[in-house]
C-alpha distance (Angstrom), angle and dihedral (degrees) to the residues before:
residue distance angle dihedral
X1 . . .
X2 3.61 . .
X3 4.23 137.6 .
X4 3.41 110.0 -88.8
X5 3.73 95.2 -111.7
X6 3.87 94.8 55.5
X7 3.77 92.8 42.2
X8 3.65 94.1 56.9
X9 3.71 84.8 62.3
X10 3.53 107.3 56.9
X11 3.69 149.1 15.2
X12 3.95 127.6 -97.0
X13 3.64 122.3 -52.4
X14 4.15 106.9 -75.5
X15 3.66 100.2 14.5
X16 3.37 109.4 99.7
X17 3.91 139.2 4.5
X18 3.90 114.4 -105.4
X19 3.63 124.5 -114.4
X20 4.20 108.7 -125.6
X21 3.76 135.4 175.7
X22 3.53 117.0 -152.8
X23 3.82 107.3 -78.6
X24 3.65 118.8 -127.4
X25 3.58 121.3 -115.6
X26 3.89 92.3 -94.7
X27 3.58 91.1 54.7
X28 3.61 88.5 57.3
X29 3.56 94.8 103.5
X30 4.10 114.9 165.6
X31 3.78 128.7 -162.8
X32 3.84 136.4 -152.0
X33 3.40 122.5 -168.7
X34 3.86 122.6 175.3
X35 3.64 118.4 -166.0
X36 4.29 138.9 -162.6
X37 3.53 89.8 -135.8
X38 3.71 125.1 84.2
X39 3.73 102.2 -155.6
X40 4.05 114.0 -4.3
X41 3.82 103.9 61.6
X42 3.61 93.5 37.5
X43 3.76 91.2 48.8
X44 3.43 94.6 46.7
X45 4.09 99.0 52.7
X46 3.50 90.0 34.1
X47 3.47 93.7 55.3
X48 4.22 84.5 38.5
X49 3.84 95.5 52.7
X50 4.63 88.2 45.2
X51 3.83 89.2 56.5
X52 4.40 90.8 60.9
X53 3.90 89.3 41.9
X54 3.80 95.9 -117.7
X55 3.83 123.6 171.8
X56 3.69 113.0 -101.7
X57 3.46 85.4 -140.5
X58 3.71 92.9 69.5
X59 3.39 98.8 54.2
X60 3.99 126.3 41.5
X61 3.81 116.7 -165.0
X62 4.09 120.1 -168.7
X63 3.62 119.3 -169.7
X64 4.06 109.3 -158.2
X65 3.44 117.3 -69.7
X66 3.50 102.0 -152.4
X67 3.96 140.1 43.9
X68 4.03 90.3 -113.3
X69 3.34 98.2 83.0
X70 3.77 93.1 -174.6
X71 4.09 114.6 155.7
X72 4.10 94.3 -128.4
X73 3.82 85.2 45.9
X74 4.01 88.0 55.0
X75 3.96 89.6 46.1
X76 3.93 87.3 50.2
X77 3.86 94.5 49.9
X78 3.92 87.5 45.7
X79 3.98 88.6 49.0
X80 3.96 89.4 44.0
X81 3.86 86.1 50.8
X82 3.60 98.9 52.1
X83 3.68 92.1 38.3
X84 4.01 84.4 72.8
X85 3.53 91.5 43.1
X86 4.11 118.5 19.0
X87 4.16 87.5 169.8
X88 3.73 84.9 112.3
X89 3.55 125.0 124.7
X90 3.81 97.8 -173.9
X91 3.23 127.8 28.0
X92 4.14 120.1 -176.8
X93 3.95 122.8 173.9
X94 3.94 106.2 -153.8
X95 4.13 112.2 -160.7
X96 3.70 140.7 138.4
X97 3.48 133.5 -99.0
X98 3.54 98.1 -155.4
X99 4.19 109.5 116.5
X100 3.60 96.1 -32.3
X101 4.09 111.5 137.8
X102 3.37 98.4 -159.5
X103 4.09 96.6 52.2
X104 3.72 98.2 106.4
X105 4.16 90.5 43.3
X106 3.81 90.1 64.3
X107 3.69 89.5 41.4
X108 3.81 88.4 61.8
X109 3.68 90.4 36.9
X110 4.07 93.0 59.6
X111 3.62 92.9 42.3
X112 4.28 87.1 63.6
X113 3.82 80.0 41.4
X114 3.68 90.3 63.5
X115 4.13 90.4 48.1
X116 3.70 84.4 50.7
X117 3.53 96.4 53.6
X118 3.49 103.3 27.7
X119 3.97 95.4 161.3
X120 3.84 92.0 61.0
X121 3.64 135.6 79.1
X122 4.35 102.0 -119.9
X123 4.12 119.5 177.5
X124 3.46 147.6 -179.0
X125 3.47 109.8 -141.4
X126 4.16 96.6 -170.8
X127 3.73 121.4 176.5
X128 3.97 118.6 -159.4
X129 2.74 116.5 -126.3
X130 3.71 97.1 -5.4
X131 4.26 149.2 -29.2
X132 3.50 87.0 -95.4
X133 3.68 98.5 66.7
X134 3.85 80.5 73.9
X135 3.87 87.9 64.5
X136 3.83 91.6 47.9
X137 3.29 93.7 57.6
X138 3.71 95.0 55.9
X139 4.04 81.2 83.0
X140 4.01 108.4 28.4
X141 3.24 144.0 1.1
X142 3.87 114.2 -103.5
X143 4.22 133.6 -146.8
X144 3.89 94.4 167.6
X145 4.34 110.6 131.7
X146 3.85 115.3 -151.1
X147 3.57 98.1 171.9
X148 3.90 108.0 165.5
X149 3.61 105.5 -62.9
X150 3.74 116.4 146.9
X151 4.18 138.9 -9.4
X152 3.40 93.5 -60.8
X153 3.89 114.9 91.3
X154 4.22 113.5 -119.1
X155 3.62 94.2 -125.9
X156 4.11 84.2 56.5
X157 3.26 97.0 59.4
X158 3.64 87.7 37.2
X159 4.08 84.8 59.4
X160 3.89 91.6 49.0
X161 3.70 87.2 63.9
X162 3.35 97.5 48.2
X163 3.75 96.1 52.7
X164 3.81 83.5 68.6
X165 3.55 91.3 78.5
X166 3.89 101.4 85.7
X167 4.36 90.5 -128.7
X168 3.72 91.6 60.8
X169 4.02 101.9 34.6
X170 3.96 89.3 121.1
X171 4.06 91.9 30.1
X172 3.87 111.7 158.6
X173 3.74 125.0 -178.7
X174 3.95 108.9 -98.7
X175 3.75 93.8 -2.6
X176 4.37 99.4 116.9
X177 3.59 134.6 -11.9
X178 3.71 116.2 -102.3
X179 3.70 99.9 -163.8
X180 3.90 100.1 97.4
X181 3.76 89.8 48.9
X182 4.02 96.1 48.0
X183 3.50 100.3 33.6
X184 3.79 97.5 97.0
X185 4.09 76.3 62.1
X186 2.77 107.7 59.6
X187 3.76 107.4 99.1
X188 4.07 83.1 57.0
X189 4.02 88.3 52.1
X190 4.08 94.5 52.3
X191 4.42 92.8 43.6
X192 4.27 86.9 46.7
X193 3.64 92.9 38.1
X194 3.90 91.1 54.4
X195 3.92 96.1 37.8
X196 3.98 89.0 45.7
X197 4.19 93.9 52.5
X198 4.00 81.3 42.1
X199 3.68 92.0 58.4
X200 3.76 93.8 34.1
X201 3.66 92.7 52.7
X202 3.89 95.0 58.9
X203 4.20 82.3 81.3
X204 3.50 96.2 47.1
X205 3.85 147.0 52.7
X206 4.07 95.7 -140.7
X207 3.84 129.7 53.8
X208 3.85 78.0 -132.2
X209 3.18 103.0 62.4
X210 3.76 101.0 45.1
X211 3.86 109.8 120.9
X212 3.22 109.1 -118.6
X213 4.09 107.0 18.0
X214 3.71 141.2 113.2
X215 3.76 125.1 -169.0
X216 4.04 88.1 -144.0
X217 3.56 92.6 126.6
X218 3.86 91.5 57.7
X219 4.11 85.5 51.4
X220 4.25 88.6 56.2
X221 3.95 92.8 44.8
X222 3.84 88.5 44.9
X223 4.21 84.7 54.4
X224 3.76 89.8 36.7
X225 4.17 94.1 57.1
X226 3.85 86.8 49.2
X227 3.93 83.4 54.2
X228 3.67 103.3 51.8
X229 3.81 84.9 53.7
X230 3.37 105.2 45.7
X231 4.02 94.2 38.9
X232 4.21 97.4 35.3
């Protein structure tokens, strides 16, 4: 679930309110994270960064705003955002690969984000083929390729194979949060979700482009460093 250091220092997520000081002004750390998904990303973290008691006003969260759910129209609406308010510290764009055309656009667009603002901490968190390979891998690690082969989307079929798994047999995007019930698994999640993009990555020259991946479990130790600091 959590780094060692944190989870030394507290109880499981939910159980018990965490004892603070007042951080100093350098442990002030904020986060933005703009995701392609309306509802299920920013449920899930949402409901991720309410179980550890952490200050909305640390972290923002945007959903998209709009029904073109492009990746350089995400990275736009994430530059707009900070833009009106740079006082970010990290800034992480969370989007899909799956059969978006303009995915490798807003990769080069962050990158000359990052040599904008050089003093902050900016991300891609990609999945491939989709978000929900991060809920997958709450239960097992996963080597399947789904590419773009034909009319049916990768992260569909990536969906049909996660309504195997009993919890998620009627799963629709955006339709509940599945933090509280995966929680518990989420130390399982981060180990396959870092041997899976290992694997994956053998084929490829970028962690996002590695079919299947996500770099979720960079997201949640991102979160989990603003934690330590806020709650040490």
């Amino acid at each position: 679930m959590i780094n060692k250091h944190f989870r030394n220092n507290r109880e499981p997520y939910g159980k018990h309110k965490l004892t603070r000081h007042e951080p100093t002004i350098q442990e002030r750390q904020r986060v933005l994270i703009i995701c392609e998904g309306r509802k299920t990303e920013p449920l899930y973290l949402k409901a991720f960064i309410d179980s550890v008691e952490l200050t909305t006003g640390r972290i923002k969260i945007y959903g998209n705003q709009s029904d073109n759910s492009a990746p350089i129209n995400i990275v736009n609406f994430g530059i707009d955002k900070l833009s009106e308010d740079p006082n970010f510290d990290k800034i992480y764009f969370v989007f899909d690969r799956d059969t978006h055309a303009t995915y490798d656009s807003a990769l080069v667009q962050i990158e000359k984000l990052k040599k904008t603002w050089e003093d902050k901490t900016i991300m891609a968190i990609t999945s491939f083929p989709c978000f929900e390979i991060w809920f997958l891998l709450h239960f097992k690690t996963h080597g399947k390729q789904y590419g773009f082969n034909g009319n049916t989307s990768p992260c569909t079929h990536l969906i049909s194979e996660l309504k195997k798994i009993p919890v998620f047999s009627k799963y629709k995007k955006g339709h509940r949060n599945y933090f509280n019930i995966l929680k518990d698994r989420m130390d399982i999640a981060r180990n396959n979700s870092k041997i899976t993009l290992e694997q994956s990555k053998q084929y490829c020259q970028s962690p996002h482009h590695a079919d299947p991946s996500t770099l979720m479990h960079e997201l949640i130790s991102g979160i989990e460093e603003v934690i330590v600091k806020y709650n040490k």
